[in-house]
N, C-alpha and C positions, 0 to 999 in steps of 0.2 A: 771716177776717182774723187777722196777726198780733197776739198781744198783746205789751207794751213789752217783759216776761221773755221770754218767746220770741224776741224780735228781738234783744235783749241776749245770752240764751245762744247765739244763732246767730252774733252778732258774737264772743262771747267765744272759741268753738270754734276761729272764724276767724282770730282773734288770737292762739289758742295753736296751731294748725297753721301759719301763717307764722311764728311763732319756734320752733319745730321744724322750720321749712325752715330759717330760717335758721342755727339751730345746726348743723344738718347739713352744711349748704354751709360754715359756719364751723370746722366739724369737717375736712372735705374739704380744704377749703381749707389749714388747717396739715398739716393730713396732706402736703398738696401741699408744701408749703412748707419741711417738716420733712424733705422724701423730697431736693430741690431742693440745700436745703441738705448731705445728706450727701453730694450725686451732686458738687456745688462744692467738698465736701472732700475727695473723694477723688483728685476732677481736680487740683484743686491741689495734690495729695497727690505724682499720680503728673508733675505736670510741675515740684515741686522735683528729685523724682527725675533723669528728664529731665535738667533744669539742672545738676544734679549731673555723672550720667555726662558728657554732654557736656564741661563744666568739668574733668573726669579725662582725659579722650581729647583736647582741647587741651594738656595738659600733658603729657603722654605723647607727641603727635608733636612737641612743640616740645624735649622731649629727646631724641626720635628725630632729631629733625633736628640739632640740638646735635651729638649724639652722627656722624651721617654727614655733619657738616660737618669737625668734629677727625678724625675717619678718612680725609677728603679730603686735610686738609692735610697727615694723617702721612703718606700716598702720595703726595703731591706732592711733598713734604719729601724723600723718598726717591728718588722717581726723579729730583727736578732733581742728588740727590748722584752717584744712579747716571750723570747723564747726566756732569756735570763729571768723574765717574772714568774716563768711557769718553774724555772729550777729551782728558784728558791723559794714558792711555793711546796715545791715536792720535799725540798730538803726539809722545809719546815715541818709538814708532814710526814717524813720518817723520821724529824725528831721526837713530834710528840708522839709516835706510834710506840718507837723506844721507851718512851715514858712510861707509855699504857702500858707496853710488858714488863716493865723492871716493877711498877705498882701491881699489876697482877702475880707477876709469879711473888712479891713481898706478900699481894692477899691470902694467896695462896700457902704459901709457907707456913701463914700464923693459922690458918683453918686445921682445928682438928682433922686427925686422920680416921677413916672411918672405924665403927669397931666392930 
């Protein structure tokens, strides 16, 4: 049979290898945690980034667009002028065409009829 020192040092042993587990695991454990942490900062690291880009390429198409909306209007601008310079070009044109028949069928009038 055990003696009480015996039983004592046996419990003692026991005592200091479950706080040896447990530093270990305590050790593991921030290890864990310390590893965890970097991996959280590197994520949120790389999705301000992210945030960013993205944030530059919304402003970037929105003066894209800006930018191919005022170059819509200036070609708009232009051809409603070209089209107004072509109608009153044409008007001009069936007025003097007017002219030519009102002076033709007058040539015509005075030209003997045949005999």
């Amino acid at each position: 049979m055990l003696t009480q020192d015996d039983r004592l040092t046996a419990l003692e042993q026991k005592v200091a290898a479950l706080e040896r587990q447990v530093f270990t695991r305590q050790t593991e454990h921030g290890r864990a945690i310390s590893d965890l942490q970097h991996d959280v900062t590197i994520l949120l690291g790389m999705a301000t980034k992210e945030i960013e880009l993205t944030n530059e390429l919304r402003a970037e198409v929105s003066d894209l667009r800006e930018d191919v909306d005022q170059r819509f209007d200036q070609q708009e601008q232009r051809s409603n002028g070209l089209r107004e310079e072509m109608n009153q070009r044409f008007n001009q044109q069936e007025q003097r065409l007017g002219r030519l028949e009102t002076l033709l069928v007058e040539v015509l009038t005075r030209l003997p009829e045949k005999p």
